[in-house]
PDB file of N, H, CA, C and O in Angstrom:
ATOM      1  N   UNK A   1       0.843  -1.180   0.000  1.00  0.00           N
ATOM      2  CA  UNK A   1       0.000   0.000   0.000  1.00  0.00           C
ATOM      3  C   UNK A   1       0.887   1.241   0.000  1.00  0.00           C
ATOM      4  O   UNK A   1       1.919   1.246   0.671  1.00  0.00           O
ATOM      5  N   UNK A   2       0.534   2.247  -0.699  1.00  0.00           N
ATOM      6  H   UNK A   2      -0.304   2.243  -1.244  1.00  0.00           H
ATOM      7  CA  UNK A   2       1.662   3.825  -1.239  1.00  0.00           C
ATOM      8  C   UNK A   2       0.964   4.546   0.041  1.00  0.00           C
ATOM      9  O   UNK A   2      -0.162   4.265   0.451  1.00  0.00           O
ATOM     10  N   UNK A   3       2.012   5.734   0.718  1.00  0.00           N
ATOM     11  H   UNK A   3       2.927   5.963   0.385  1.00  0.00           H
ATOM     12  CA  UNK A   3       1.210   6.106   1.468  1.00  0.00           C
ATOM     13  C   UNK A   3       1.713   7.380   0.642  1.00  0.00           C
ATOM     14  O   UNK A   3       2.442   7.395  -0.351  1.00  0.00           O
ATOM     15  N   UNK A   4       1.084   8.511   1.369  1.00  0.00           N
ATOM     16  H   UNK A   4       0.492   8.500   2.175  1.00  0.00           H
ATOM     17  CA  UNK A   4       1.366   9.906   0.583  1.00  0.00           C
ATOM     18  C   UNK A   4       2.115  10.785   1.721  1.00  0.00           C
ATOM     19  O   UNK A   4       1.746  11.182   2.826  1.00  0.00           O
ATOM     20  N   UNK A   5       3.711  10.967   0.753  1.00  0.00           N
ATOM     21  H   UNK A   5       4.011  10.645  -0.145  1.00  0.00           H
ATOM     22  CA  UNK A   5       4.564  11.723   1.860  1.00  0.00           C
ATOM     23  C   UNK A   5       5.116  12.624   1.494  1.00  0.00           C
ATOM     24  O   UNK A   5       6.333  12.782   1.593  1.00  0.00           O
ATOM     25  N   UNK A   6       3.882  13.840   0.711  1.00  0.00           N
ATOM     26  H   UNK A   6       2.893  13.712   0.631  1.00  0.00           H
ATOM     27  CA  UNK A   6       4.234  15.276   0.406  1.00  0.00           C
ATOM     28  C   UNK A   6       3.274  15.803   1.287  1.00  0.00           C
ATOM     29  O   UNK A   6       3.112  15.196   2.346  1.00  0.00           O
ATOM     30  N   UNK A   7       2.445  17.048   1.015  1.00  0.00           N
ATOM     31  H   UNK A   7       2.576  17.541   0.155  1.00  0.00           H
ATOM     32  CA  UNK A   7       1.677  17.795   1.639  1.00  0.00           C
ATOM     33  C   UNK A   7       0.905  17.697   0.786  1.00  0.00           C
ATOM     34  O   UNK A   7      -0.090  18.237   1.268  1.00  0.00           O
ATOM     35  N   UNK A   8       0.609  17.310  -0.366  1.00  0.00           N
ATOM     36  H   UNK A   8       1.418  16.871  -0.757  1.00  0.00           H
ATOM     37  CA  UNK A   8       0.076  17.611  -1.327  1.00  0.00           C
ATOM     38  C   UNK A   8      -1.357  17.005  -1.364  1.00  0.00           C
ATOM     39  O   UNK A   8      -1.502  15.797  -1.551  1.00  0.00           O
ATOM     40  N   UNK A   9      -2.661  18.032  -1.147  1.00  0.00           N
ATOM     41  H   UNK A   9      -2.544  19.014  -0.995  1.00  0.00           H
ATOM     42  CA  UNK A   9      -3.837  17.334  -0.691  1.00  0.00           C
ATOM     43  C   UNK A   9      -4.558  15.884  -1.552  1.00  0.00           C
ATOM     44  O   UNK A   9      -4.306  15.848  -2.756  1.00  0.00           O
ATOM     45  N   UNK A  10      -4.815  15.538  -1.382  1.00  0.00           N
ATOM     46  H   UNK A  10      -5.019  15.567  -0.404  1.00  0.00           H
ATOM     47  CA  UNK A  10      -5.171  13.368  -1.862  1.00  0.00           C
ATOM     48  C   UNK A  10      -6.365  13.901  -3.031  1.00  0.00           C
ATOM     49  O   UNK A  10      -6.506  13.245  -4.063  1.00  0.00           O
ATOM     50  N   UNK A  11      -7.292  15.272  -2.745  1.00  0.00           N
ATOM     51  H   UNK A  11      -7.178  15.804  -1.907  1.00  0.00           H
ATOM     52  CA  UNK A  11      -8.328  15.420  -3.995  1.00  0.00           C
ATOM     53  C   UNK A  11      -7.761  16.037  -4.998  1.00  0.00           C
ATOM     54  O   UNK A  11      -6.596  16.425  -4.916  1.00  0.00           O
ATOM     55  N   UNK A  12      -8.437  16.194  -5.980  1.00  0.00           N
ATOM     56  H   UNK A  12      -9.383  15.878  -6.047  1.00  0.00           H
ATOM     57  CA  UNK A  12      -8.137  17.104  -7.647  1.00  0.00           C
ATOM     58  C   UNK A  12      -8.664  18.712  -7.026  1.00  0.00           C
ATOM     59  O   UNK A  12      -8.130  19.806  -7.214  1.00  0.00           O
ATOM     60  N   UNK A  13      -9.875  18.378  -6.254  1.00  0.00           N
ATOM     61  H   UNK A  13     -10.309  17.490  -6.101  1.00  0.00           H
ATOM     62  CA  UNK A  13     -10.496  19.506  -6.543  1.00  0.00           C
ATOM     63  C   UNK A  13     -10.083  20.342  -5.128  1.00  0.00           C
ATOM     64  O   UNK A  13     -10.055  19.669  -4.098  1.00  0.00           O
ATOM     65  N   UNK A  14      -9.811  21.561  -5.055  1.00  0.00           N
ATOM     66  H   UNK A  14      -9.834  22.108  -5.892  1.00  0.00           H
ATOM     67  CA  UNK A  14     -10.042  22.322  -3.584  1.00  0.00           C
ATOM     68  C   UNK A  14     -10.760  23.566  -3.374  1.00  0.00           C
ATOM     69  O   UNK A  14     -10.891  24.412  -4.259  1.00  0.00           O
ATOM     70  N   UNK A  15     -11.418  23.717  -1.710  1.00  0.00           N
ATOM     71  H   UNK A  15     -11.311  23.030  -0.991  1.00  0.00           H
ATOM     72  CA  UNK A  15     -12.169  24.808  -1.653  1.00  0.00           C
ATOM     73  C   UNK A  15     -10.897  26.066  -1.497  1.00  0.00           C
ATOM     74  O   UNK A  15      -9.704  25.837  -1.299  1.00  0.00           O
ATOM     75  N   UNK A  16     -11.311  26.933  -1.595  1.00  0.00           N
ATOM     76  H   UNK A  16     -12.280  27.119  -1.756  1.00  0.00           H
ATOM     77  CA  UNK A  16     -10.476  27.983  -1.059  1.00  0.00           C
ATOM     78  C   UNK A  16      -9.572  28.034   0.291  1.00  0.00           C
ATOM     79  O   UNK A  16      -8.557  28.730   0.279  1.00  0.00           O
ATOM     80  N   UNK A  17      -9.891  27.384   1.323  1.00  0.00           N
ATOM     81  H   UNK A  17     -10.716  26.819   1.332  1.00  0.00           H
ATOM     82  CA  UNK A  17      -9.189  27.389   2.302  1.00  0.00           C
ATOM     83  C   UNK A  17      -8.330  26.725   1.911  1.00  0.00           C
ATOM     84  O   UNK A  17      -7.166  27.106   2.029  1.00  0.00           O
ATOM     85  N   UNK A  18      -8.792  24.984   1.059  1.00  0.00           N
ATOM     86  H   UNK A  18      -9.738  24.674   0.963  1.00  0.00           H
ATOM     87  CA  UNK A  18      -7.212  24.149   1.118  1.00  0.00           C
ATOM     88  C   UNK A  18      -6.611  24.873   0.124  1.00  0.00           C
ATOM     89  O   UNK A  18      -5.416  24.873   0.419  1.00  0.00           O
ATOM     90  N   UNK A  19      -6.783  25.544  -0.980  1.00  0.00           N
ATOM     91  H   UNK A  19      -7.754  25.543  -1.220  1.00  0.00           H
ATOM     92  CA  UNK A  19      -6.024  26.153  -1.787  1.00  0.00           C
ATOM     93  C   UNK A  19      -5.078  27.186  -0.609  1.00  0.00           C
ATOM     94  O   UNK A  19      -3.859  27.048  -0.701  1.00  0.00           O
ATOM     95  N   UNK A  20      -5.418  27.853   0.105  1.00  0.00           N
ATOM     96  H   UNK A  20      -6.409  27.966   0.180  1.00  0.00           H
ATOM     97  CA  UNK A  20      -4.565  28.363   1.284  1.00  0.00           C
ATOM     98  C   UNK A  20      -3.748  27.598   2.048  1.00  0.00           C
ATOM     99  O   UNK A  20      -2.646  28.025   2.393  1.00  0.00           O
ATOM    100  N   UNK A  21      -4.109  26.614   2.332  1.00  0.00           N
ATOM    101  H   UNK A  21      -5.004  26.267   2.052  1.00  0.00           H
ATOM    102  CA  UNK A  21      -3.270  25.586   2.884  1.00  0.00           C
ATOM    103  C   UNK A  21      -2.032  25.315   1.821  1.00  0.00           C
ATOM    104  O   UNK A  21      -0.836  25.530   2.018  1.00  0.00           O
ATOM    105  N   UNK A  22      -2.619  24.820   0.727  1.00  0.00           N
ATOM    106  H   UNK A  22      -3.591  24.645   0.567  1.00  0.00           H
ATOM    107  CA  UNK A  22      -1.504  24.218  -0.204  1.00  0.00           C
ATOM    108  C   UNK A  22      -0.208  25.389  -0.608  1.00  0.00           C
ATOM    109  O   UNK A  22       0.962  25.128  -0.887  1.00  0.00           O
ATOM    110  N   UNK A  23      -0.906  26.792  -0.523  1.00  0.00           N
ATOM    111  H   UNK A  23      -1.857  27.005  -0.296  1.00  0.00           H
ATOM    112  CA  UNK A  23       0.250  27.524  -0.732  1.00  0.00           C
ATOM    113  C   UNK A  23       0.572  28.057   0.220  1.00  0.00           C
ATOM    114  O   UNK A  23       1.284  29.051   0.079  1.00  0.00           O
ATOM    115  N   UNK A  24       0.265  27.715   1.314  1.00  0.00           N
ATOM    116  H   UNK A  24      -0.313  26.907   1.429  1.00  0.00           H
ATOM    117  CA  UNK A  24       0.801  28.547   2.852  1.00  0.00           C
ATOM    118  C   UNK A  24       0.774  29.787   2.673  1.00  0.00           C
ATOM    119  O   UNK A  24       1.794  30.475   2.698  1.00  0.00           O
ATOM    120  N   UNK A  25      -0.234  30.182   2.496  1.00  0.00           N
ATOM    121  H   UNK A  25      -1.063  29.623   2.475  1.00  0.00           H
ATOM    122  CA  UNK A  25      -1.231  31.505   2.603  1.00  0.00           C
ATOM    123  C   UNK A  25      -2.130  31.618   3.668  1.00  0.00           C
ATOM    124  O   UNK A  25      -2.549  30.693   4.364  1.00  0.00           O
ATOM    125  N   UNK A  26      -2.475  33.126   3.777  1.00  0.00           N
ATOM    126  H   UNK A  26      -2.135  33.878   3.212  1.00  0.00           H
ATOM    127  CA  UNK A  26      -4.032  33.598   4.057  1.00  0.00           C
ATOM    128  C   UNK A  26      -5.090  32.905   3.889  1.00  0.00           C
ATOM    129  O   UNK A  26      -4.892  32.209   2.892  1.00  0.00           O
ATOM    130  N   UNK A  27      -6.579  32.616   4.507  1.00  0.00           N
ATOM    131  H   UNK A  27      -6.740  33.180   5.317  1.00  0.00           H
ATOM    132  CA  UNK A  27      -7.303  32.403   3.282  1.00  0.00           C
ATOM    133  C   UNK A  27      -8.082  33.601   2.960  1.00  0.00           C
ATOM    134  O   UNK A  27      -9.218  33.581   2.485  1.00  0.00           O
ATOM    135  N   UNK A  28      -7.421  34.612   3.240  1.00  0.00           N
ATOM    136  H   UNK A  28      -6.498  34.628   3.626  1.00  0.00           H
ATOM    137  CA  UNK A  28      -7.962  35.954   2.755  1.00  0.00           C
ATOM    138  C   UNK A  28      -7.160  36.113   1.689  1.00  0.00           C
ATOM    139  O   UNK A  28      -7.858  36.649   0.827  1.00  0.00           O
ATOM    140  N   UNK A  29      -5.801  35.897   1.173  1.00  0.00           N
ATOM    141  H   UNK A  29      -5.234  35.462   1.873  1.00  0.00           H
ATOM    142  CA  UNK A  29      -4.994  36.086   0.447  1.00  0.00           C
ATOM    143  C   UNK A  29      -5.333  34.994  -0.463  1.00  0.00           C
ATOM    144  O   UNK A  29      -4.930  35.233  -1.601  1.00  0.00           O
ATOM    145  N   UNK A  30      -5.927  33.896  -0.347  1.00  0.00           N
ATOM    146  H   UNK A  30      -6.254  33.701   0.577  1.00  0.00           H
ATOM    147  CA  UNK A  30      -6.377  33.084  -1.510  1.00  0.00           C
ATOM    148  C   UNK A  30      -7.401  33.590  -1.938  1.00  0.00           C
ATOM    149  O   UNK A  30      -7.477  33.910  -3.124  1.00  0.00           O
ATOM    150  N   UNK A  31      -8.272  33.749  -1.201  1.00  0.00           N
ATOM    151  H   UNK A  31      -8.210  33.489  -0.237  1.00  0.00           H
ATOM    152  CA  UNK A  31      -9.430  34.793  -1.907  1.00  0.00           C
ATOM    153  C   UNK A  31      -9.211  35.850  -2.641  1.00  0.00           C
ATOM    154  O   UNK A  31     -10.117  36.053  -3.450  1.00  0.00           O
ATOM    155  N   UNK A  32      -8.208  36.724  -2.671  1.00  0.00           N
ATOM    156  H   UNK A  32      -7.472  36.559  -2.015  1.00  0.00           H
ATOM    157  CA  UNK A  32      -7.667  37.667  -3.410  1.00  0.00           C
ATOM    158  C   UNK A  32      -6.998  36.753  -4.884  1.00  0.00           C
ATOM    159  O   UNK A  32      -7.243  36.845  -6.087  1.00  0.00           O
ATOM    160  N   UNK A  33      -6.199  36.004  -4.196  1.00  0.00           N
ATOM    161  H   UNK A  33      -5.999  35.930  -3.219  1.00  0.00           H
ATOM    162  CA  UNK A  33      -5.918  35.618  -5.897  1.00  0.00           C
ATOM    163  C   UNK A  33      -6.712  34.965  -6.844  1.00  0.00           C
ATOM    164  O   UNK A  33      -6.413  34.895  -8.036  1.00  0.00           O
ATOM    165  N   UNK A  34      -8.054  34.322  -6.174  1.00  0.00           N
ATOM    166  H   UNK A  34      -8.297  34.378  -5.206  1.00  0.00           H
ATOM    167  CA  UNK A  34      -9.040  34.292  -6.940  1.00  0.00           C
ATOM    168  C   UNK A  34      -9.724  35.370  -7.284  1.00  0.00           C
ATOM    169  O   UNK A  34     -10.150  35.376  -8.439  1.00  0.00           O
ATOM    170  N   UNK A  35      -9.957  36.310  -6.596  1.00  0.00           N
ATOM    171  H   UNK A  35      -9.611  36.305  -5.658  1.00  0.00           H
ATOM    172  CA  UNK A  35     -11.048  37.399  -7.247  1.00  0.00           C
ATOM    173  C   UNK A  35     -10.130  38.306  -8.086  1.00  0.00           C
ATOM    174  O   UNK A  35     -10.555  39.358  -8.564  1.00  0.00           O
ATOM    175  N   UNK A  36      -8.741  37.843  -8.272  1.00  0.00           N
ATOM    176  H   UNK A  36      -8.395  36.989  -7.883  1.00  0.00           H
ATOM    177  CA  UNK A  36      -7.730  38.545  -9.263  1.00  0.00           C
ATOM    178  C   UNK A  36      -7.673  38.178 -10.713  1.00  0.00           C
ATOM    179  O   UNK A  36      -7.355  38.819 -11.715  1.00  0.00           O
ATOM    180  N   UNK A  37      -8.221  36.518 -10.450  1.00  0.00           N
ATOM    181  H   UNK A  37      -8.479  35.997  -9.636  1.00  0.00           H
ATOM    182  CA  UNK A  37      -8.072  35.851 -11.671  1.00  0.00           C
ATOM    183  C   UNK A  37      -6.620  35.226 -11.941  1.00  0.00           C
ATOM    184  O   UNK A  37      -6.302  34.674 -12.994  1.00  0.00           O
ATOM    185  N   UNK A  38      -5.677  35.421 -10.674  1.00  0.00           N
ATOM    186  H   UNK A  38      -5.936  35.869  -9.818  1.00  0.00           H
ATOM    187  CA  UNK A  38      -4.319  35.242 -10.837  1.00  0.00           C
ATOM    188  C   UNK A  38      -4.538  33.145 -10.935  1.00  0.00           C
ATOM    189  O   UNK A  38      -3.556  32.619 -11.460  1.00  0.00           O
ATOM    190  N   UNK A  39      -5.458  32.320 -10.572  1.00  0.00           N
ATOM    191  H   UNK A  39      -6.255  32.748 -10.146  1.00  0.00           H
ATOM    192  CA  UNK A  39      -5.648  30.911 -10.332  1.00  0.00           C
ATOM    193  C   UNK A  39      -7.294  30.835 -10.964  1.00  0.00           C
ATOM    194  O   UNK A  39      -8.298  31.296 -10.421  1.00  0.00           O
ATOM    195  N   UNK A  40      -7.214  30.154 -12.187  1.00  0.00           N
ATOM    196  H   UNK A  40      -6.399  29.780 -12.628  1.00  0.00           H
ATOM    197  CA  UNK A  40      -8.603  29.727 -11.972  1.00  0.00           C
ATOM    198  C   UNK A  40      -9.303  29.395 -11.716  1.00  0.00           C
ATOM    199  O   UNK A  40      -9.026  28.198 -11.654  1.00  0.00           O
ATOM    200  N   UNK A  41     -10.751  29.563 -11.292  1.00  0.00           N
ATOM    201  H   UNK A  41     -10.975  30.536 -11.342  1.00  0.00           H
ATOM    202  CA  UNK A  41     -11.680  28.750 -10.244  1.00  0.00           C
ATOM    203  C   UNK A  41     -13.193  28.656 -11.199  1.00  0.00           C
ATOM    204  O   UNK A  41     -13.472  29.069 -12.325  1.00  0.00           O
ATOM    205  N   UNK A  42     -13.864  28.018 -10.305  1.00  0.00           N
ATOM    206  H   UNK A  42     -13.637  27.683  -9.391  1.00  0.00           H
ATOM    207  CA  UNK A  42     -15.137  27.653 -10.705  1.00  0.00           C
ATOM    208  C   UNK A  42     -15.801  27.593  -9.421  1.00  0.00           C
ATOM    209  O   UNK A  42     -15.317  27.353  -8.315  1.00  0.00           O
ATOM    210  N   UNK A  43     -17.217  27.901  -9.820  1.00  0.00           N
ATOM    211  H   UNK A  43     -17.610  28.097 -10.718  1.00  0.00           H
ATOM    212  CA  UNK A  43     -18.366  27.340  -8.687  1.00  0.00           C
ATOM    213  C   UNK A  43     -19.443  26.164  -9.072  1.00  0.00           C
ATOM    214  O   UNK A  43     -20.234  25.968  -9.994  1.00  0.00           O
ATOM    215  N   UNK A  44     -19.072  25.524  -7.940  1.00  0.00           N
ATOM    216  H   UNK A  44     -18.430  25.683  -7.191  1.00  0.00           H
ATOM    217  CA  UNK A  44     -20.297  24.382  -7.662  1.00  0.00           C
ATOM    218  C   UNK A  44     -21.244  24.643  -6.730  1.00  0.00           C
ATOM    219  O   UNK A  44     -21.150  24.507  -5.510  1.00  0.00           O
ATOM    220  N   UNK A  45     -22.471  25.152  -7.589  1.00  0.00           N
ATOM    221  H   UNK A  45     -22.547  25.262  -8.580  1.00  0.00           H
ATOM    222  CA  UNK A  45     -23.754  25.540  -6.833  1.00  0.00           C
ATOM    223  C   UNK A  45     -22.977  27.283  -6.137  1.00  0.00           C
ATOM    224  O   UNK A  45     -22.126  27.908  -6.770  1.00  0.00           O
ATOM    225  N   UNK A  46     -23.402  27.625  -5.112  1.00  0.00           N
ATOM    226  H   UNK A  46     -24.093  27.117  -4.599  1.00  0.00           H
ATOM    227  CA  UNK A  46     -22.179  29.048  -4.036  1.00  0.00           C
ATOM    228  C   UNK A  46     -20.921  28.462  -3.617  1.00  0.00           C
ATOM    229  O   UNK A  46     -20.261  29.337  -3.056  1.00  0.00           O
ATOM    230  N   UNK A  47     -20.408  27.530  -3.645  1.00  0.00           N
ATOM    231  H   UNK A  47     -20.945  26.820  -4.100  1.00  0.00           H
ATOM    232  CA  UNK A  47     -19.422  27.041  -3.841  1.00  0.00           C
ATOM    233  C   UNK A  47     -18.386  27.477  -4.708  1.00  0.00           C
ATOM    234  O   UNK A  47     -18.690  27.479  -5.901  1.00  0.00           O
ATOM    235  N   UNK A  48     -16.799  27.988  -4.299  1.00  0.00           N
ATOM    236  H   UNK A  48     -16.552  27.986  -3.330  1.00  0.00           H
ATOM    237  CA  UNK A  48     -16.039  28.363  -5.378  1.00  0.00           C
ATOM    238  C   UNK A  48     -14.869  27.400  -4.970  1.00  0.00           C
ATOM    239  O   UNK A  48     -14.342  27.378  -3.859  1.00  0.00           O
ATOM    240  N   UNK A  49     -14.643  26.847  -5.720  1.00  0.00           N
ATOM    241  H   UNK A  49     -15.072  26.865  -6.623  1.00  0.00           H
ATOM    242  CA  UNK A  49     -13.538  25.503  -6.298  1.00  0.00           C
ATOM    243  C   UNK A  49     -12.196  25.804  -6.879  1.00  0.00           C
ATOM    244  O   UNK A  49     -11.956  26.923  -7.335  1.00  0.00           O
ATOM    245  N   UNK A  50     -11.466  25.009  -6.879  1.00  0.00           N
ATOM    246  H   UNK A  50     -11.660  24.101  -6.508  1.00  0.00           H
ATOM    247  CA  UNK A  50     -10.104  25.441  -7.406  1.00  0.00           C
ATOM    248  C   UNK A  50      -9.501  23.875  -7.857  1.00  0.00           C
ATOM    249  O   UNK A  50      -9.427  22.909  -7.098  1.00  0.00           O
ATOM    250  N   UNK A  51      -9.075  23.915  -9.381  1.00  0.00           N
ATOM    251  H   UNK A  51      -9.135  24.700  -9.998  1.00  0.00           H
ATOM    252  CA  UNK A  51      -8.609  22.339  -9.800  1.00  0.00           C
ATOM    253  C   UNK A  51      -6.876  22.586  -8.768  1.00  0.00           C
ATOM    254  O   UNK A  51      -6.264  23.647  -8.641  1.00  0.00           O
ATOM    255  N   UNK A  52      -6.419  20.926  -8.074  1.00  0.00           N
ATOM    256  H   UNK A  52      -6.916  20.065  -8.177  1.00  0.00           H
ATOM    257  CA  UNK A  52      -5.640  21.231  -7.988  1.00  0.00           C
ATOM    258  C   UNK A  52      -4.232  21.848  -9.417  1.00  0.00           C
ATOM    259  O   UNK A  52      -3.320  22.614  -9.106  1.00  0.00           O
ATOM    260  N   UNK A  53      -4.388  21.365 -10.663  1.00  0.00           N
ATOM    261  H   UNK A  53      -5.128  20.742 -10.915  1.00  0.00           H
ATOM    262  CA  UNK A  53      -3.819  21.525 -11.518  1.00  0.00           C
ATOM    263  C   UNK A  53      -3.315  22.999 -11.433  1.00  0.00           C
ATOM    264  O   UNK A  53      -2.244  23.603 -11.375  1.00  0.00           O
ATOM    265  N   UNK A  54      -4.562  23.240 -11.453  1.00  0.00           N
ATOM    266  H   UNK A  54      -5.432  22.750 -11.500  1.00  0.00           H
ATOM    267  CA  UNK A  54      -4.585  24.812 -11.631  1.00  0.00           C
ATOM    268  C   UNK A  54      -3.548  25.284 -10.673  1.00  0.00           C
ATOM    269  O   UNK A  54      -2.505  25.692 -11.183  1.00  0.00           O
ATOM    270  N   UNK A  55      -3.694  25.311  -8.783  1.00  0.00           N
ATOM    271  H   UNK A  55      -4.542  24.980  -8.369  1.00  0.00           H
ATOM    272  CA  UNK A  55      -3.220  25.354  -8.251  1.00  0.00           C
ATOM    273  C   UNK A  55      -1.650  25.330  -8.746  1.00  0.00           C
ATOM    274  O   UNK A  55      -1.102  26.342  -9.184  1.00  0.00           O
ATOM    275  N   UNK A  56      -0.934  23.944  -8.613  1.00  0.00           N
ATOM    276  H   UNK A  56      -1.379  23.123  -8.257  1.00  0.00           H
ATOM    277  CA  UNK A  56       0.171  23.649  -8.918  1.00  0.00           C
ATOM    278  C   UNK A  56       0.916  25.090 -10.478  1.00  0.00           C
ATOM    279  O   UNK A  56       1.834  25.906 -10.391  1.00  0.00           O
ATOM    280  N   UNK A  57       0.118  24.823 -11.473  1.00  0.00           N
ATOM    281  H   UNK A  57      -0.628  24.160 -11.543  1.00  0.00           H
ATOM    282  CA  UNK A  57       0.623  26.113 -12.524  1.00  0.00           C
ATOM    283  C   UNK A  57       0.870  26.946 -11.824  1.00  0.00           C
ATOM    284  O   UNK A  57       1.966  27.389 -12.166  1.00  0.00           O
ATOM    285  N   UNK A  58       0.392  27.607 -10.770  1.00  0.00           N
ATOM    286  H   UNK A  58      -0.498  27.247 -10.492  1.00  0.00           H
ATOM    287  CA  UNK A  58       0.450  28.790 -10.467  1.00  0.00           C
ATOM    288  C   UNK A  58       1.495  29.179  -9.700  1.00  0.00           C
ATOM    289  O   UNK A  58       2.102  30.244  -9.812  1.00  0.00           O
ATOM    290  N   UNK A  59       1.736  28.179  -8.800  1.00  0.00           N
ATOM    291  H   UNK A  59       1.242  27.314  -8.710  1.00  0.00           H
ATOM    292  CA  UNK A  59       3.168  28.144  -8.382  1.00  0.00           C
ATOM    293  C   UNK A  59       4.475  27.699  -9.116  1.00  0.00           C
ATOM    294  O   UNK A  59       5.617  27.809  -8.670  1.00  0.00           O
ATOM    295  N   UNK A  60       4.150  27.246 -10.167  1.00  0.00           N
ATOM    296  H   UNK A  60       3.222  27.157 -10.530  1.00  0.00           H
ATOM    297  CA  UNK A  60       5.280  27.140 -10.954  1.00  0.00           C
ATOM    298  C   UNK A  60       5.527  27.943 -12.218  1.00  0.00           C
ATOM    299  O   UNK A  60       6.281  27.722 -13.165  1.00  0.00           O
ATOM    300  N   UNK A  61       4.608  29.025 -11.948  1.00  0.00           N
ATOM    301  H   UNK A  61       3.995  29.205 -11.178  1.00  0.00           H
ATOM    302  CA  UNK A  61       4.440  30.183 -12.478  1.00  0.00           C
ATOM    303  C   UNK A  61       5.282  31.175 -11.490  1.00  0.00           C
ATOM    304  O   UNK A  61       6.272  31.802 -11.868  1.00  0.00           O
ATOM    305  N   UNK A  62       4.894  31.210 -10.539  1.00  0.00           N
ATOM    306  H   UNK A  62       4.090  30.701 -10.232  1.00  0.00           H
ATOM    307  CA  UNK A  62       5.617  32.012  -9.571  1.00  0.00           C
ATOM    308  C   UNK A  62       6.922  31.778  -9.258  1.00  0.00           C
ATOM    309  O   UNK A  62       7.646  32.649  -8.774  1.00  0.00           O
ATOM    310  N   UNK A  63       7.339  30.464  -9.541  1.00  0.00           N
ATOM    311  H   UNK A  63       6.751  29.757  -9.934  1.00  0.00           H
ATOM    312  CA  UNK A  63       8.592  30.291  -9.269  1.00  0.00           C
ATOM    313  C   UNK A  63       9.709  30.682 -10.682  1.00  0.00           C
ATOM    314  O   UNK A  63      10.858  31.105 -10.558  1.00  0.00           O
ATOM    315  N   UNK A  64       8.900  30.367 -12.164  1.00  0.00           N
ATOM    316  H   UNK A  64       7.967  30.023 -12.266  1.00  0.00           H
ATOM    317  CA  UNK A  64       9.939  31.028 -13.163  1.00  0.00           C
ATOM    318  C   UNK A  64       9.810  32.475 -12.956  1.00  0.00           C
ATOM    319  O   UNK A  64      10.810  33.045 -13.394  1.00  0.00           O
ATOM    320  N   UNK A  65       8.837  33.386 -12.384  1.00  0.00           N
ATOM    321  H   UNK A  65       8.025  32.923 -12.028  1.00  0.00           H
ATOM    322  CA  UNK A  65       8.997  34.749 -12.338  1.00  0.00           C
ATOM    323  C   UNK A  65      10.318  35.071 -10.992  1.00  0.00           C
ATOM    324  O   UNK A  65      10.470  36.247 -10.660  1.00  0.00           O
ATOM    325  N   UNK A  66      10.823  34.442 -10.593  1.00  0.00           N
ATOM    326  H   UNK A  66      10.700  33.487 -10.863  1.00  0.00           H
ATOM    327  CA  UNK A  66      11.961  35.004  -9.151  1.00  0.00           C
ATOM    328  C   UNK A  66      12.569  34.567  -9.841  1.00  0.00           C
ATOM    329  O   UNK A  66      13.781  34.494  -9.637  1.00  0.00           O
TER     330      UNK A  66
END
């Protein structure tokens, strides 16, 4: 049995807080980079979602910009 020994959350999909979690943020500051458009999101039902994919680009976006 594989166990999982990153941080890296086990779903595809995340709410805004784990998207804060995953980048060791705010979750006021994740909320900002969603309502920036800087990560794309979606809503399910009032629900606003975040693919992890998405997530991950974005930090490896941030990392070729330094």
């Amino acid at each position: 049995m594989a166990t999982e020994t990153s941080n890296a959350p086990a779903r595809e999909i995340l709410s805004p807080e784990e998207l804060a979690e995953f980048l060791g943020c705010s979750r006021t500051f994740a909320y900002k980079l969603l309502a920036e458009r800087a990560i794309p999101s979606f809503k399910v039902g009032r629900l606003r979602r975040v693919r992890l994919s998405d997530a991950r680009d974005f930090v490896e976006r941030c990392l070729a910009d330094a």
